[in-house]
N, C-alpha and C positions, 0 to 999 in steps of 0.2 A: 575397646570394642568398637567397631566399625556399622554405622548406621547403612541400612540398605532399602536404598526408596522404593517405593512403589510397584512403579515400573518393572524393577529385576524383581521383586519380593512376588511379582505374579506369575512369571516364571521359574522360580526357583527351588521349589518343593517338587522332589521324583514323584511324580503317579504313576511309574511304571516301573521299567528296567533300567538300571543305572551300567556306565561302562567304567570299568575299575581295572586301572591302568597305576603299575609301581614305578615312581619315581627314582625311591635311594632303600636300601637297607641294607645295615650292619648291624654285626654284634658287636657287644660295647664290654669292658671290664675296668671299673673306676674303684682308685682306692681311695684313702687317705692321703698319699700323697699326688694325685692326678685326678684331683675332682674335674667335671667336666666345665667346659668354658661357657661362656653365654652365648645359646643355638637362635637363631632365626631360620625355620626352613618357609622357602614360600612356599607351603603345601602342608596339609594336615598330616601329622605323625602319630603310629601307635607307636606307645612302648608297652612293653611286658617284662617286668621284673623277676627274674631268675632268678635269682640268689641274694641275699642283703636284704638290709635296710638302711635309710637315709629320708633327707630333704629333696622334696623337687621346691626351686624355685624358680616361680611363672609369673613374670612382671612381678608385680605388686602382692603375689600370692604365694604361701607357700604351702605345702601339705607333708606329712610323713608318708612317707612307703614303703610298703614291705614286699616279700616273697610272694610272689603272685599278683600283684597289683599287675592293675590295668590302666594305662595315663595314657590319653589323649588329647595332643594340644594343636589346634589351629592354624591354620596358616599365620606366617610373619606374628607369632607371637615370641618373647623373648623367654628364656627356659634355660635352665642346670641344675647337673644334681649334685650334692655332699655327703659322702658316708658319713653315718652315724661314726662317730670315737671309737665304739665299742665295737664295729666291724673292720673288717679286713679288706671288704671290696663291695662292690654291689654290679652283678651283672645283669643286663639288660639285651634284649633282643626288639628290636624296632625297624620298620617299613615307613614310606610314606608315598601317599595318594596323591593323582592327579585328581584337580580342580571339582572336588569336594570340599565342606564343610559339615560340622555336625550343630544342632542349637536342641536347643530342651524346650522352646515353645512352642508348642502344639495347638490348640484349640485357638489360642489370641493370635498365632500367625494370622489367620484369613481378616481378622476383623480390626490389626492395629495397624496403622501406615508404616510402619518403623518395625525392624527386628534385628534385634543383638544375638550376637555370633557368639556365644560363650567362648573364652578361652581355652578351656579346658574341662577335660573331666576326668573324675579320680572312681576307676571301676574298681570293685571286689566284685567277681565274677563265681561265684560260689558255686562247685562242682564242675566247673569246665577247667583246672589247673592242669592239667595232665595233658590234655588237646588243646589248647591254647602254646603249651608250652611247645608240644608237637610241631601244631602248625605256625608258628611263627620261626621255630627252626629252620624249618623245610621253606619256608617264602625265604630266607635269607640265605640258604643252600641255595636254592635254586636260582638266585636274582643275582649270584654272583657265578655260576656256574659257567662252563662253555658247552654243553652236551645241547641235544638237539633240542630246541623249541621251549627252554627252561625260560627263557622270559614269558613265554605264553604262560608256559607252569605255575609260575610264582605268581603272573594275573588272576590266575584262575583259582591258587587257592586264599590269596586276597580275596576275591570275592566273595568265596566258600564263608570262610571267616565275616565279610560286614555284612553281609545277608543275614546270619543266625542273629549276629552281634544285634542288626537291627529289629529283630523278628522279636528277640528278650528282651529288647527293652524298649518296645513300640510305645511304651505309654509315658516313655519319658524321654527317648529321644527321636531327633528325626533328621535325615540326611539333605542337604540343601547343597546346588550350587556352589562355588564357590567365586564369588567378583572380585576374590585378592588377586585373582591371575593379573587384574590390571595393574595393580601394585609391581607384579613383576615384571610387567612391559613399561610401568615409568621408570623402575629401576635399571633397565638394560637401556633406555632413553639418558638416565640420566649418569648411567657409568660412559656411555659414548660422549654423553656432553662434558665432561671432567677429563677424559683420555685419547681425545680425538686423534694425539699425533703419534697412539701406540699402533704396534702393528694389529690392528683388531682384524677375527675374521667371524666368520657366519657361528663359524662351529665352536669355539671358544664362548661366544654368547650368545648361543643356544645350551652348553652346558653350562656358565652363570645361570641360567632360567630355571633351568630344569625339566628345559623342552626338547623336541626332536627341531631342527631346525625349519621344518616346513610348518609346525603348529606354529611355532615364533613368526616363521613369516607372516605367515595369516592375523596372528593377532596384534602384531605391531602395525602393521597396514590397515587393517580397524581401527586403529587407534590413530594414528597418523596420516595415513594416505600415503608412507612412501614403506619400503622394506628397510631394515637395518640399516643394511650395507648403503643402502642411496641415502637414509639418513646421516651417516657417518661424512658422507660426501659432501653434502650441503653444509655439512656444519664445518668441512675444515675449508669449504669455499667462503664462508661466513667471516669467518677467523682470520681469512690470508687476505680478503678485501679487507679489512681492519688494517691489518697491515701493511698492505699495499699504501693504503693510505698516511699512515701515520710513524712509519718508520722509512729509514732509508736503507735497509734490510737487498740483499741479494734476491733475486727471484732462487738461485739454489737454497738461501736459505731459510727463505718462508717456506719454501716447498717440505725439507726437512722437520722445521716445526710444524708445519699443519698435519704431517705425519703422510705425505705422499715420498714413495721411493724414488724419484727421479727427479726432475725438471723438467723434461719433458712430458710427462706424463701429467705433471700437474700445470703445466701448460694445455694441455691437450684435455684436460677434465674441465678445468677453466673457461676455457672459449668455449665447449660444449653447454656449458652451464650457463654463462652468461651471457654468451655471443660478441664478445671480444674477449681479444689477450690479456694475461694479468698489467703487461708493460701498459700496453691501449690504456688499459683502467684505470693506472697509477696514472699517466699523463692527465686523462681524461677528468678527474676527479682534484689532484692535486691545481690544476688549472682552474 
């Protein structure tokens, strides 16, 4: 669980209207032999158990589930499930939310410095089985669909759905911000600093995120002060100055490793960056 200071913990409780924006959803069918693998989504997930029973296990936790269960886990929580022996399969239908979180303390929110982000929760939703099951179809119909405005569709009836979800169970849960979005901005920080000399683009690690690429903008640049793409930049300018230095390497082929398609061209991002040639720099330094 993930401590949240102050500061966000006083902005982070909805008093009003929330915007409910779907990530990812699919339908899932796991047997016996094709249990699911170990999920991290950075984004809070419902699931809705169809058919079967089995294990989820969640980190450190595990619970039984059956036909109609209601599992809800977290952002960047770790998660899978195992059919029961005695079953055939366990079908599940699942969505997940943009930069929400759900937590179960209410009352000591306002009054403790600190609040845990519960992993999970394990609903029996008693008399909604039948519309639950509806509408979680129909988000994962439509969220995969190409017909007109089906991704609004699927928004909309996401919402339909956390709205009641939250209204039934006001007295014991409550919907918060979510701060793990920063988690996925060190993540795409930190796959650029391990992959610098791939061909990376905007839209490749905007889909690792799980964002549109102009949200990533925005919040990477909160976070850092430059965008992706100009971080990528720096860091294999970072990399080829090492080089420059400490190798007797070709300027073609530091250019290759630091993951620039030409010589030129990382010539030409070079002098722009630091205001001499890599050649200059290598003289300059090795001197």
């Amino acid at each position: 669980m993930e401590n949240i200071n102050e500061n966000i913990l006083e902005s982070s409780i909805f008093k009003n209207d929330i915007e409910i924006k779907i990530l990812d959803a699919n339908e899932s069918l796991l047997t016996n032999e094709n249990s699911s693998r170990i999920q991290f989504h950075p984004f809070i997930y419902f699931y809705y158990i169809v058919n079967g029973s089995g294990t989820f296990f969640i980190e450190n936790d595990s619970i039984k589930v059956n036909k109609n269960d209601l599992i809800i886990i977290n952002s960047n929580v770790g998660h899978n499930i195992y059919v029961d022996e005695d079953e055939y399969a366990v079908k599940t239908l699942g969505f997940g939310l943009e930069s929400i979180g759900l937590t179960s303390h209410l009352e000591e929110v306002h009054s403790e410095e600190e609040l845990d982000l519960d992993n999970f929760f394990h609903i029996t939703w008693d008399g909604k089985e039948t519309k639950l099951k509806e509408i979680f179809t129909k988000i994962v119909e439509e969220f995969h669909s190409d017909r007109m405005y089906s991704k609004t569709l699927a928004d909309a009836l996401a919402s339909y759905f956390l709205i009641n979800f939250l209204r039934d169970f006001k007295d014991k849960i409550e919907v918060v911000h979510d701060i793990n979005i920063n988690r996925q901005i060190d993540y795409i920080k930190s796959y650029i600093d391990n992959n610098y000399s791939l061909d990376l683009s905007l839209e490749g690690l905007s889909n690792m995120a799980y964002m549109n690429k102009f949200h990533l903008i925005g919040e990477f640049k909160q976070a850092y002060r430059v965008t992706p793409i100009e971080y990528l930049i720096l860091k294999r300018i970072e990399v080829s100055k090492g080089l420059l230095i400490s190798t007797n390497h070709s300027m073609e082929t530091i250019a290759e490793i630091v993951g620039f398609n030409s010589q030129s061209y990382f010539n030409q991002v070079f002098r722009k960056k630091v205001g001499i040639t890599p050649s200059q720099f290598r003289k300059k330094h090795r001197l």
